[in-house]
DOBAKE-480752 format. One record per residue (C-alpha): z negated, x negated, y negated; residue in one letter. Coordinates in steps of 0.02 Angstrom, whole numbers. Layout:
REM residues N
rec Z=Z; X=X; Y=Y; resn=a
...
REM end
This chain:
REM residues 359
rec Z=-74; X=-213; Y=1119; resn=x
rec Z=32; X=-199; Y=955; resn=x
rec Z=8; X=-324; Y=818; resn=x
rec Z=44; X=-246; Y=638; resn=x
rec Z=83; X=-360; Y=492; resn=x
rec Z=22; X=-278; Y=342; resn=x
rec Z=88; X=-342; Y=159; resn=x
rec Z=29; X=-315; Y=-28; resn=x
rec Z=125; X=-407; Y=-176; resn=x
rec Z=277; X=-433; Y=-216; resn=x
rec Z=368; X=-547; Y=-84; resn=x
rec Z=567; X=-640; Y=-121; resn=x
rec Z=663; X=-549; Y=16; resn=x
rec Z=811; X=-635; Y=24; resn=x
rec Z=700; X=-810; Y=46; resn=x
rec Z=693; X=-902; Y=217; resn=x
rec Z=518; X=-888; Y=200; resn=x
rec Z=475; X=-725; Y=177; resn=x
rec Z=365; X=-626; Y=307; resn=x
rec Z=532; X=-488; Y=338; resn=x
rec Z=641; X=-672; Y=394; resn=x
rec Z=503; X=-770; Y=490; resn=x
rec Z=419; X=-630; Y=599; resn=x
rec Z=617; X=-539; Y=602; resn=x
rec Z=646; X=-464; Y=784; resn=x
rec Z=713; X=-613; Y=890; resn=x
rec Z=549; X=-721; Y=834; resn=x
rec Z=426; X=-597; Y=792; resn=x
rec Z=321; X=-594; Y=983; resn=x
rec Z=317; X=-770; Y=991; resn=x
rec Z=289; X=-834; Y=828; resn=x
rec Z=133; X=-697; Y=840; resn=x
rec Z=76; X=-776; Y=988; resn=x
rec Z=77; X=-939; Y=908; resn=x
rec Z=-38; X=-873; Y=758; resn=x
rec Z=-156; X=-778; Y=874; resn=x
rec Z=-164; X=-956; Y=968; resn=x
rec Z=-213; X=-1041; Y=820; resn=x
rec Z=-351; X=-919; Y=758; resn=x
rec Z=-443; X=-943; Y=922; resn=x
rec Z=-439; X=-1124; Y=877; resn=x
rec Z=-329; X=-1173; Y=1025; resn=x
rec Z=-222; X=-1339; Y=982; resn=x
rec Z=-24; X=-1296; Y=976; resn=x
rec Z=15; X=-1455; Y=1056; resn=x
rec Z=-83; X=-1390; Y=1205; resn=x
rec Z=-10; X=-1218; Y=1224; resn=x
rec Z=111; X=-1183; Y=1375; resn=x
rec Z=280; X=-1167; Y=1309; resn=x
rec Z=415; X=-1249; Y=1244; resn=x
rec Z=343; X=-1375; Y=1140; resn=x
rec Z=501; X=-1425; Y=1029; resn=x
rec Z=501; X=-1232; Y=982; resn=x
rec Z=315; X=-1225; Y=944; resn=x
rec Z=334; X=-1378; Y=830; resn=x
rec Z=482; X=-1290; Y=741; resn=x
rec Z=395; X=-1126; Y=708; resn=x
rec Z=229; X=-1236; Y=682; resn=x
rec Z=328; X=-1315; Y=528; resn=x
rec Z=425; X=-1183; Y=472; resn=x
rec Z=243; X=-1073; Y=445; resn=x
rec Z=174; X=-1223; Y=353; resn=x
rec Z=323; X=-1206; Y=224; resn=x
rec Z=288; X=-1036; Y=212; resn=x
rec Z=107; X=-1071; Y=160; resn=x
rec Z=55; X=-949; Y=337; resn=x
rec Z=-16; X=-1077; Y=430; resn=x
rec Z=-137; X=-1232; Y=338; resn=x
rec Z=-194; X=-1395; Y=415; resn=x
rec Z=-392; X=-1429; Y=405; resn=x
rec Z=-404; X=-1616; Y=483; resn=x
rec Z=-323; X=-1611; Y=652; resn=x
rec Z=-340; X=-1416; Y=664; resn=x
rec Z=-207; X=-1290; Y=612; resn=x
rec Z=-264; X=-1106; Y=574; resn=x
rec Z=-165; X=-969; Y=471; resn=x
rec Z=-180; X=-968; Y=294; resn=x
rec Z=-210; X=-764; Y=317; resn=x
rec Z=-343; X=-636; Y=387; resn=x
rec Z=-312; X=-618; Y=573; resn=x
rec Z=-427; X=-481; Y=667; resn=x
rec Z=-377; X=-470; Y=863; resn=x
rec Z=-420; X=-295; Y=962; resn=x
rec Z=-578; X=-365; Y=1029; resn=x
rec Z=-646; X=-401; Y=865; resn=x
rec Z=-634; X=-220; Y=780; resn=x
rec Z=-773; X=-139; Y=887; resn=x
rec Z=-887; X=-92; Y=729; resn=x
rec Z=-760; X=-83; Y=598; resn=x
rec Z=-730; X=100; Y=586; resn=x
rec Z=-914; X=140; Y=570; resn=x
rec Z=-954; X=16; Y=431; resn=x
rec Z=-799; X=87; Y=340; resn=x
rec Z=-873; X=277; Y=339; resn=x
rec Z=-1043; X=195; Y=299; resn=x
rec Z=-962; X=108; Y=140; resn=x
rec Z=-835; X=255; Y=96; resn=x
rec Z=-1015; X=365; Y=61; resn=x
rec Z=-999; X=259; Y=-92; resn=x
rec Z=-845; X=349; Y=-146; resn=x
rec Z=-854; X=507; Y=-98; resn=x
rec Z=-1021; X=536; Y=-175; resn=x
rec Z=-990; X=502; Y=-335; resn=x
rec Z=-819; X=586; Y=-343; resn=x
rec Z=-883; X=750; Y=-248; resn=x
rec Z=-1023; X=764; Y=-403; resn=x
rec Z=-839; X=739; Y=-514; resn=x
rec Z=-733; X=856; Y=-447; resn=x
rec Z=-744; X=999; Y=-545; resn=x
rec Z=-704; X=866; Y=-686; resn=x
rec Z=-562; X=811; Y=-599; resn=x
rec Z=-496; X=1000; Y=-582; resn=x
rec Z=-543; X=1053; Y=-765; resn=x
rec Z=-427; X=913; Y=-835; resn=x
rec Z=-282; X=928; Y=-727; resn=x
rec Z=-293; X=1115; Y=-794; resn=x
rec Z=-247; X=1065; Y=-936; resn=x
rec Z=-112; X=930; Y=-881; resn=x
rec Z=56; X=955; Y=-946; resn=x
rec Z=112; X=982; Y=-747; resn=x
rec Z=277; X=1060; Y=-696; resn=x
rec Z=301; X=1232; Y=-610; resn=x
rec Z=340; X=1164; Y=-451; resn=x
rec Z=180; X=1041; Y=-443; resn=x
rec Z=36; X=1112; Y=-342; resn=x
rec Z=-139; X=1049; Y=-394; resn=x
rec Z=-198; X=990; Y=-214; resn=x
rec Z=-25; X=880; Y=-240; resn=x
rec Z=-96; X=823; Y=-397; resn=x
rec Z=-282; X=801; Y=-346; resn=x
rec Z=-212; X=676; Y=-204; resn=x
rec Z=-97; X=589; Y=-330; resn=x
rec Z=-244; X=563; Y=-453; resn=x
rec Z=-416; X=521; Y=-325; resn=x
rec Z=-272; X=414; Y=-215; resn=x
rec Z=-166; X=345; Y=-307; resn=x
rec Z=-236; X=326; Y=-505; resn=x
rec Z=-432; X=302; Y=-459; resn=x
rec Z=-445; X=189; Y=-286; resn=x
rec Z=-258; X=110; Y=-275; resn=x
rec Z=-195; X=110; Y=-490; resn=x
rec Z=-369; X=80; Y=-556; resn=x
rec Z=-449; X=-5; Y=-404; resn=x
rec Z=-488; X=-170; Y=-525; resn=x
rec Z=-599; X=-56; Y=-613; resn=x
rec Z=-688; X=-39; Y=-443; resn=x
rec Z=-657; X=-192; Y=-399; resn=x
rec Z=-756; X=-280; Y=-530; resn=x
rec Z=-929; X=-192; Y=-479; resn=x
rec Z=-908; X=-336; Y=-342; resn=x
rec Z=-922; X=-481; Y=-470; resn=x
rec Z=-873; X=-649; Y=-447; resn=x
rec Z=-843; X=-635; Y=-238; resn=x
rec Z=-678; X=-551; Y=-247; resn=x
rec Z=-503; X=-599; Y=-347; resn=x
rec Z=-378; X=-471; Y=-339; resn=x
rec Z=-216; X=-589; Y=-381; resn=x
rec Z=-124; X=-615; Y=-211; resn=x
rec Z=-97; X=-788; Y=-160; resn=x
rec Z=76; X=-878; Y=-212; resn=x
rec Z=151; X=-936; Y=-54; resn=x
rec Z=310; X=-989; Y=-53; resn=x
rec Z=401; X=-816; Y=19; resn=x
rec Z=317; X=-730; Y=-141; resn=x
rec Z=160; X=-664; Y=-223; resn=x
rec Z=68; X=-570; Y=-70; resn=x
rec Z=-78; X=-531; Y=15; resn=x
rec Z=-33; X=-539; Y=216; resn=x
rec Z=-165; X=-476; Y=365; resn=x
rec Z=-102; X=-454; Y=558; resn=x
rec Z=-198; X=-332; Y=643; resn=x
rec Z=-213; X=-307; Y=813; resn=x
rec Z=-241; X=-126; Y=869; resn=x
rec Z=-177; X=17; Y=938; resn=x
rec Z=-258; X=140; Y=848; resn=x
rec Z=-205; X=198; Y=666; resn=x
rec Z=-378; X=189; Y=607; resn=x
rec Z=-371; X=9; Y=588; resn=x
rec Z=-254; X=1; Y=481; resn=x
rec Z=-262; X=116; Y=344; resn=x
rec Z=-168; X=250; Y=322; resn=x
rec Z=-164; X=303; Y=145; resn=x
rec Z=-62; X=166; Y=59; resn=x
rec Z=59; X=170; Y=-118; resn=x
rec Z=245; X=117; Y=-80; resn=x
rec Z=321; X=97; Y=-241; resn=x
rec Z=468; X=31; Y=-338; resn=x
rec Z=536; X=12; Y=-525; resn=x
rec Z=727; X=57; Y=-542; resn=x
rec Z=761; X=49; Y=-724; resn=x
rec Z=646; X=160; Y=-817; resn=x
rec Z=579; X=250; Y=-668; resn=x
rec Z=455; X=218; Y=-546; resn=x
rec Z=469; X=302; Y=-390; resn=x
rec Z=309; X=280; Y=-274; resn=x
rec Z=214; X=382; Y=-136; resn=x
rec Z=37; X=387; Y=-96; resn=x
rec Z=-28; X=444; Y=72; resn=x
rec Z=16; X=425; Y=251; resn=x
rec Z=144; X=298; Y=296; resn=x
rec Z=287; X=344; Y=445; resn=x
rec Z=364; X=458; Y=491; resn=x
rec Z=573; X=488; Y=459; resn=x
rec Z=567; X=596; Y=300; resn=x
rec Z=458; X=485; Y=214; resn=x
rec Z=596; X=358; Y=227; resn=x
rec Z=718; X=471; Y=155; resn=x
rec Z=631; X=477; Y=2; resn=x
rec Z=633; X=350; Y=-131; resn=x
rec Z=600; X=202; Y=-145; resn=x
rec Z=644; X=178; Y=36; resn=x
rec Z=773; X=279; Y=19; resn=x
rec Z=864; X=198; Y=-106; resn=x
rec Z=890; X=55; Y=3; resn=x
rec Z=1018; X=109; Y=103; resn=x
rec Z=1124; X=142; Y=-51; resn=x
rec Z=1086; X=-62; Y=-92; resn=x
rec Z=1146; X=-100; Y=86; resn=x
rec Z=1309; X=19; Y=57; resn=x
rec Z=1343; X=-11; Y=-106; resn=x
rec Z=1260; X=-169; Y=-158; resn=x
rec Z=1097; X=-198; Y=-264; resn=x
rec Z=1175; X=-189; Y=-434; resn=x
rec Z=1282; X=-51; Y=-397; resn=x
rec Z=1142; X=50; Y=-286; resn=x
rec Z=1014; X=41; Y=-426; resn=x
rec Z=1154; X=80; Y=-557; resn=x
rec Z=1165; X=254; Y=-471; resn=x
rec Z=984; X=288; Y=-425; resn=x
rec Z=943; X=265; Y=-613; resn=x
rec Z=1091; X=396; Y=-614; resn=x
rec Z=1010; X=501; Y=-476; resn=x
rec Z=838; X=494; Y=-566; resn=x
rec Z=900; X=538; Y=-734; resn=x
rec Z=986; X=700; Y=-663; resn=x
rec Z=816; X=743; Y=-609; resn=x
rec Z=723; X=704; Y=-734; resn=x
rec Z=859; X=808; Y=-842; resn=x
rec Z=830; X=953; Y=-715; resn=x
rec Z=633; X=951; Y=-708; resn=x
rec Z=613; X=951; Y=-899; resn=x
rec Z=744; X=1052; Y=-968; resn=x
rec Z=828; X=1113; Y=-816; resn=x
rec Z=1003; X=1042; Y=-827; resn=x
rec Z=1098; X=1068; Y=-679; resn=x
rec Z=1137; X=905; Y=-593; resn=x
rec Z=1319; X=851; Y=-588; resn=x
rec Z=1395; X=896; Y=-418; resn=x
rec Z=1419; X=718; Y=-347; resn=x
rec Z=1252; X=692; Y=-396; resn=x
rec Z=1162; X=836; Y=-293; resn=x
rec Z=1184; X=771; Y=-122; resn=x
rec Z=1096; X=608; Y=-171; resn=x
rec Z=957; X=723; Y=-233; resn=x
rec Z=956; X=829; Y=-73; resn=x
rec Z=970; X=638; Y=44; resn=x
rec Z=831; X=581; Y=-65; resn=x
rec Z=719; X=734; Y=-24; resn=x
rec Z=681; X=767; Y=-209; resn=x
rec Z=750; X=950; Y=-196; resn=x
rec Z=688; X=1092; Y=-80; resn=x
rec Z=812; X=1231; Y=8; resn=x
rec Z=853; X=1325; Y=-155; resn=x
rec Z=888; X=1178; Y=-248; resn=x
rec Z=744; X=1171; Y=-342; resn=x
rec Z=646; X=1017; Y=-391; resn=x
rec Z=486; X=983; Y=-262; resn=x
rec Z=425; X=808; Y=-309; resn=x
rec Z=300; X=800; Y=-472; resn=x
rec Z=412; X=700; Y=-607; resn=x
rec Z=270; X=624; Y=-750; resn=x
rec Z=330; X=574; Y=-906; resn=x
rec Z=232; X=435; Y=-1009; resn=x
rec Z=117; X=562; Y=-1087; resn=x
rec Z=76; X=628; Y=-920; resn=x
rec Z=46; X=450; Y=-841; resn=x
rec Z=-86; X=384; Y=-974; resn=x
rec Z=-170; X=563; Y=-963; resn=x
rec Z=-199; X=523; Y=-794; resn=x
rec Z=-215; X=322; Y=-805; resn=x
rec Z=-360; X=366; Y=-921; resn=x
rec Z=-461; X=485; Y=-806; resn=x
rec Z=-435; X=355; Y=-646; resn=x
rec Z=-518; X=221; Y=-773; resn=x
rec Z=-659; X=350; Y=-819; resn=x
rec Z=-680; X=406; Y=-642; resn=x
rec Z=-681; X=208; Y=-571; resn=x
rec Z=-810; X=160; Y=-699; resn=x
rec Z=-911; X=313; Y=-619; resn=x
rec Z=-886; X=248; Y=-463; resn=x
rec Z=-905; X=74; Y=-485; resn=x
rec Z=-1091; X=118; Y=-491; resn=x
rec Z=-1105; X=162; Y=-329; resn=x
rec Z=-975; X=50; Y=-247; resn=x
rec Z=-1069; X=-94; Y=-315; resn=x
rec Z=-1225; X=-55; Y=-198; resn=x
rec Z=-1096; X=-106; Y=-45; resn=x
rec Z=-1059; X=-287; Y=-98; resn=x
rec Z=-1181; X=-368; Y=49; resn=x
rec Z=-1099; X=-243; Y=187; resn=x
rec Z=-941; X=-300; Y=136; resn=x
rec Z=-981; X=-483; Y=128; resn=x
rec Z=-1076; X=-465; Y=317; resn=x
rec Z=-930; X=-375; Y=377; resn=x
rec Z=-819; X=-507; Y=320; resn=x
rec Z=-929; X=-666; Y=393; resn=x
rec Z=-942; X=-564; Y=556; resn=x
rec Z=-767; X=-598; Y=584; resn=x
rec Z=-684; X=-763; Y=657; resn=x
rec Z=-559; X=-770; Y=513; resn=x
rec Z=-701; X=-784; Y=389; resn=x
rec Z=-679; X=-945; Y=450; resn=x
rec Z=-503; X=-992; Y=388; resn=x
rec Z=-463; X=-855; Y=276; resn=x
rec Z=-512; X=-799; Y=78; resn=x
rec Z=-619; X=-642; Y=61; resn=x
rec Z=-491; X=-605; Y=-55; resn=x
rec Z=-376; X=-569; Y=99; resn=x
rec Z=-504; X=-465; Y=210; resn=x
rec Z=-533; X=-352; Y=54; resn=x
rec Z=-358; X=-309; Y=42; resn=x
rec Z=-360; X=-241; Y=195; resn=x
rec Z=-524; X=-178; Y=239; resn=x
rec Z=-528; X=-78; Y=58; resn=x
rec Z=-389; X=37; Y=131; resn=x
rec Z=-498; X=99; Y=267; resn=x
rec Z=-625; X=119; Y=158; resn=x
rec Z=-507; X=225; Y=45; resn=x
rec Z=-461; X=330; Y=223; resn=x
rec Z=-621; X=370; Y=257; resn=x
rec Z=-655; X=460; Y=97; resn=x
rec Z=-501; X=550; Y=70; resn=x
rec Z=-569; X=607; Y=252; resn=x
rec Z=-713; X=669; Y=186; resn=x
rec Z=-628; X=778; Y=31; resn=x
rec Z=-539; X=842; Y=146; resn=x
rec Z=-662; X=882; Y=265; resn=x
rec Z=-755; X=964; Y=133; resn=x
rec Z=-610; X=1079; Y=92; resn=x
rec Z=-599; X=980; Y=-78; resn=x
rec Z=-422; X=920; Y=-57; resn=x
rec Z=-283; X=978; Y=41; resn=x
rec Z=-140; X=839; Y=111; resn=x
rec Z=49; X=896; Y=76; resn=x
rec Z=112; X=939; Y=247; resn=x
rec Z=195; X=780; Y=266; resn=x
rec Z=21; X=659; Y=242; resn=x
rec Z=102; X=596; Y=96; resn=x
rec Z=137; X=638; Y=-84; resn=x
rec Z=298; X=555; Y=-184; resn=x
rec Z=289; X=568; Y=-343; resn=x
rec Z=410; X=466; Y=-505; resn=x
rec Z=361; X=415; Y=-666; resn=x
rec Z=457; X=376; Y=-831; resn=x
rec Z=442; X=238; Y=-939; resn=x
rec Z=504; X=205; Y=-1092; resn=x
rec Z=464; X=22; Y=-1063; resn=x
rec Z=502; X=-24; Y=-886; resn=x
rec Z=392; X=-196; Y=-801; resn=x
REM end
């Protein structure tokens, strides 16, 4: 049975105590093991195994603010579900997702009339566009908007542990389903943002930025590896406005990177700051919308949560996180199912932005 650490926030990579250094490959299993121990309330010092090593990982989870002491019991400081646990999860999921997709199948034609007149490049297709704005700028962007129908029982400010600013889960499942699948990977270089919204995996999808640029950090360094992906993304953002022909030791980062297709042309939406707030502002209109009818869900999400033996030890803050992405799978499902929205042929959509003023 795989156990898959999910992460939202910003964590400090380089720090001892980050998530990517404690659960790295040599301690990952047993350190896992540990954690799973403690959420079915066993007592480390009972556990059969190398008790010196237990203590050390014990202490060094503590200091990582993953593991808390309540009295003489330890439990993690995050939301743990195990396999046997997620029996009724996917059907309370589809049952809360109706929430969404009614509400935004009454808005669609909406959605499409405005993106007509969106200021969109030749080479961006509107299903592309449709996915970037219902995914990424109404449930993921503007999901505070959403999130506020839920009053005073969620926070949306990950915890500050001592690895960073993130929300953590482990979840224990073979099956995608649990996980979800639509997620936004992004990352500010300079004055561009380079994210993607949709299915995560797959070896193309970490070609293109911003896991893509990392390798150039590795090679290069990260002061000289983000010195030439701003150069990378400003020779596309030259080509896809006023098509300027990238410099020649510039293309094959462009080609690496995925951002042009077999003629050379550009193939990921670029959105300038005029195009970002046109969009920002119909995510907020459509999550107000929405908000309505996401706001009838509040008990099922609060039973769904208490169900669970990490409601026990863990925020609700922490369980939303993760459970809101399968809500979010469920009704891109639906769209789809409905022939409303068509996925890129990858499951995933990149897309960069520019800002004038970068965070």
């Amino acid at each position: 049975m795989n156990s898959h650490l999910l992460l939202a926030g910003k964590t400090k990579i380089d720090s001892p105590f980050s998530p990517f250094n404690i659960f790295c490959e040599n301690h990952r299993n047993r350190r896992l093991e540990l954690l799973e121990a403690l959420h079915r309330g066993k007592n480390p010092d009972r556990l059969e195994c190398d008790r010196s090593q237990v203590s050390k990982d014990l202490e060094l989870l503590m200091k990582a603010d993953l593991v808390k002491k309540k009295g003489q019991t330890f439990y993690p400081s995050f939301f743990m579900v195990l396999a046997e646990e997620t029996q009724f999860i996917p059907g309370i999921a589809r049952e809360i997702a109706q929430g969404f997709f009614s509400p935004i199948q009454d808005w669609f034609s909406e959605i499409r009339n405005r993106l007509n007149h969106f200021s969109r490049e030749k080479n961006q297709q509107g299903e592309a566009l449709d996915l970037i704005v219902i995914g990424y700028y109404v449930m993921t962007r503007n999901r505070p908007v959403i999130d506020k129908s839920l009053g005073d029982i969620i926070t949306t400010s990950p915890p500050e542990r001592t690895g960073g600013q993130y929300f953590f889960q482990v979840i224990q499942t073979d099956y995608s389903e649990f996980l979800g699948r639509f997620r936004e990977r992004g990352e500010q270089v300079g004055k561009y943002y380079s994210g993607l919204f949709g299915i995560q995996g797959g070896p193309e999808q970490r070609a293109l930025p911003p896991l893509g640029f990392f390798p150039l950090y590795k090679q290069l360094g990260v002061a000289r590896g983000k010195k030439l992906a701003r150069e990378v993304l400003a020779a596309y953002r030259d080509f896809c406005s006023c098509g300027a022909k990238p410099p020649g030791d510039i293309i094959p980062f462009l080609e690496n990177l995925l951002l042009l297709d077999s003629d050379k042309n550009p193939r990921v939406p670029f959105l300038t700051k005029t195009d970002e707030e046109f969009l920002d502002n119909l995510g907020q209109e459509l999550g107000k919308k929405i908000s309505l009818y996401f706001s009838g869900y509040s008990s099922s999400l609060l039973n769904t949560f208490y169900s669970l033996p990490a409601s026990e030890y863990a925020s609700f803050s922490e369980f939303y996180d993760w459970f809101y992405h399968l809500i979010v799978d469920n009704c891109l499902e639906r769209l789809w199912e409905k022939g409303l929205l068509s996925f890129p042929d990858r499951g995933y959509q990149p897309f960069i932005i520019f800002r004038e003023d970068p965070e």
